[in-house]
C-alpha positions, 0 to 999 in steps of 0.5 A: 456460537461462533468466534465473533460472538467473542470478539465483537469488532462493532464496539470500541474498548473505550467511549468517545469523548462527549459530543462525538459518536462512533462511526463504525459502518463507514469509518474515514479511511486513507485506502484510496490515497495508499492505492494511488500512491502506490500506483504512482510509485510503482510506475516510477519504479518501471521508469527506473527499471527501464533508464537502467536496462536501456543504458546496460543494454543499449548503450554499455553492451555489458551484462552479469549477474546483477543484471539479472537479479 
């Protein structure tokens, strides 16, 4: 008898309004638009990351720690 005999996920805690039934095999899900936006976020990060190490870099020529970190 393992856990999930326990617990079991496929079941919800309460019933559904009338009219509705429970989608448990391929519920809605928002994971491709989380994914997207973190894609495009992280890209912005790069952006910034490289506008700052050009202008410390290239153009101010002074570097400390805090760079670093």
């Amino acid at each position: 008898m393992g856990v999930a005999d326990f617990f079991p996920y496929d079941t919800s805690t309460i019933p559904p309004p009338p009219g509705v039934k429970a989608n448990f095999s391929s519920p809605k899900t928002r994971g491709n638009i989380i994914i997207i936006m973190g894609a495009l976020l992280l890209a912005l990060v790069f952006v910034f990351i490289a506008v700052r190490f050009y202008i410390k870099v290239i153009i101010v020529k002074s570097q400390n720690w805090g760079d670093c970190m």
